[in-house]
C-alpha positions in Angstrom: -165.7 14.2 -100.0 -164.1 14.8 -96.6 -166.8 13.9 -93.9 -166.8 16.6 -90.1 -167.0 13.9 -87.3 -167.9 15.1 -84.0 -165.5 14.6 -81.4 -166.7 13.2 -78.4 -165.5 13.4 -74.8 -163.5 10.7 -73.4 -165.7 9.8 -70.5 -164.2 7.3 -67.5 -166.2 5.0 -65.8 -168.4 5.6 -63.1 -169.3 3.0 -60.3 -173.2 3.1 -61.7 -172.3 4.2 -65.1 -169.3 2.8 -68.4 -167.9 5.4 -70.4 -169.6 3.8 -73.1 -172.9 3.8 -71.6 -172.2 7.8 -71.0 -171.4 7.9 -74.7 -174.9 5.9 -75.6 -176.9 8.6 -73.3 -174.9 11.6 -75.3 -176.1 10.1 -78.6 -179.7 9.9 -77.3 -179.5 13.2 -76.2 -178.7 14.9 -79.7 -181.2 12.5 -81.2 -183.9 13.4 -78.4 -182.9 17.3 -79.1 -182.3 17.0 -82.6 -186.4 15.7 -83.6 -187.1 18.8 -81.2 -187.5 16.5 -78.1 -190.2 13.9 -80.0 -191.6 11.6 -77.4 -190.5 8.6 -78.8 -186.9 9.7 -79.2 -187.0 10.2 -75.1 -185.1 6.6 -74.5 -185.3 4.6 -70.9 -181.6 5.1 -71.0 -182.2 8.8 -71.2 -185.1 9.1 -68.8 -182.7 6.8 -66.1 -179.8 9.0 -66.6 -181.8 11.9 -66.2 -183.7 11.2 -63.0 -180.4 9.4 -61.0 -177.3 11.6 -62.2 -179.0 15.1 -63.7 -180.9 15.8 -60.5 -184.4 15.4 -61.1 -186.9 13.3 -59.6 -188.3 10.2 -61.4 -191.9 11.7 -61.4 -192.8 8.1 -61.3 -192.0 6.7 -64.3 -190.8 8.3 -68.1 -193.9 9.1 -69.2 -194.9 11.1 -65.8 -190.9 13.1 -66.2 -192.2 13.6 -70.0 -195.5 15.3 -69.4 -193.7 17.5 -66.8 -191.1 18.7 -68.7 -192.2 18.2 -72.3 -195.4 18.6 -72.6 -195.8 22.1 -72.3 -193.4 25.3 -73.7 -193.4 26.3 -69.5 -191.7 22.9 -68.4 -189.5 22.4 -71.9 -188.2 26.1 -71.0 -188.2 25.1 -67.5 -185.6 21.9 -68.5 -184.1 23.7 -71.3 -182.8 26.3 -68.9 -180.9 23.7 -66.8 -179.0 22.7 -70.0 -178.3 26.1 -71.4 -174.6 25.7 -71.5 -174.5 29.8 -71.2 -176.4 29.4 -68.3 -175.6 29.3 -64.8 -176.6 24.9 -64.9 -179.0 25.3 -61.8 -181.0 22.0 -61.3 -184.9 23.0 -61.6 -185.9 20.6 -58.9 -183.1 21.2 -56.5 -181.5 24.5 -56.8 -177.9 24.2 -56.8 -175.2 22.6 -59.0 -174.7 19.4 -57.9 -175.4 17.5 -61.0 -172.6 19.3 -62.8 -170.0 18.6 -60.2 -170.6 14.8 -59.0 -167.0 13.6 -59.6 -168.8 10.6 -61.7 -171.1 12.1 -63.6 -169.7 15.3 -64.4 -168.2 14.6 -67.5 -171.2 13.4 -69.6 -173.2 16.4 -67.5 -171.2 18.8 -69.1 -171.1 17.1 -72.7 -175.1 17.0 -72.8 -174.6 20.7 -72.3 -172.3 21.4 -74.5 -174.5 19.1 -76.9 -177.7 21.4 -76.3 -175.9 24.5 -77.2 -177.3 24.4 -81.3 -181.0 23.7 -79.6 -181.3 26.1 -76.3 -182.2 28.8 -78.6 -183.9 28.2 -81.1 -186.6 25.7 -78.5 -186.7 28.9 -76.3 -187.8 30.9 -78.8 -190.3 28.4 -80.4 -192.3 28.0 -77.0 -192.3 31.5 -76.4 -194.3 31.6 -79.7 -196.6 28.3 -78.7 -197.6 29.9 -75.4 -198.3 33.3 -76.7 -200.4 31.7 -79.5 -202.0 29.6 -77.0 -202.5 32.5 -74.5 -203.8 35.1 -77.2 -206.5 31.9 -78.8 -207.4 31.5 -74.9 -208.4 35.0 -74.5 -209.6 35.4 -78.0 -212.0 32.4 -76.6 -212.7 34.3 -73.8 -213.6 37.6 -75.8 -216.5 35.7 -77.5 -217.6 34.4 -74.8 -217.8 37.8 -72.7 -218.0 39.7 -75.1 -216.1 43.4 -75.6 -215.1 44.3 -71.5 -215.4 48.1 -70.8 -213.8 49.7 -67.7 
């Protein structure tokens, strides 16, 4: 049986960055969105990349960047929504496009985009559903303990 291989972008090197090292943070980044962003698939090498070349800050360390961003549907949608490759790639923290256009960088930018295209949906639509469930137990809790509100 004939085997589909993904073809990757040829990425040059960066002053800060080898095109194989861009090519390592690309295969963390489909592993990291393929288990649905699972803690321990979020790698150093992903967090660095992340907070020095995608325009985020480092939140202090990965752990701090994690709870920000994945801890919650809000922040995953938040992140998600940078790397919607059908969206317009606005940075979260900084409001604007840099990350996408740093002559450097831009190439693996772009690829981890690209990459999230199979996951932007279907993660959108699966926090919508944890924070409406969450919202409607939260009120549900809130119903018992108030009891039926009349105007």
């Amino acid at each position: 049986m004939i085997g589909i291989h993904r073809i990757d972008p040829a990425f040059t090197d960066a002053q800060f960055l080898k095109a194989t090292d861009k090519a390592a943070i690309l295969r963390a980044w489909r592993l990291f969105l393929k288990s649905g962003c699972a803690r321990e698939k979020f790698t150093k090498r992903l967090y660095y990349h992340l907070s020095q070349h995608c325009s985020f800050t480092a939140h202090y360390d990965a752990s701090g960047f994690y709870d920000v961003y994945f801890r919650s549907p809000e922040g995953r949608m938040k992140f998600m929504g940078q790397f919607d490759p059908d969206g317009p790639g606005i940075s979260v923290e900084y409001g604007d496009r840099g990350w996408l256009t740093m002559l450097d960088y831009a190439d693996i930018n772009e690829a981890m985009r690209q990459a999230a295209r199979p996951h932007v949906a279907a993660m959108h639509q699966a926090d919508i559903d944890t924070a409406r469930a969450r919202d409607l137990a939260l009120a549900d809790s809130l119903r018992a303990k108030w009891g039926e509100v009349t105007p």
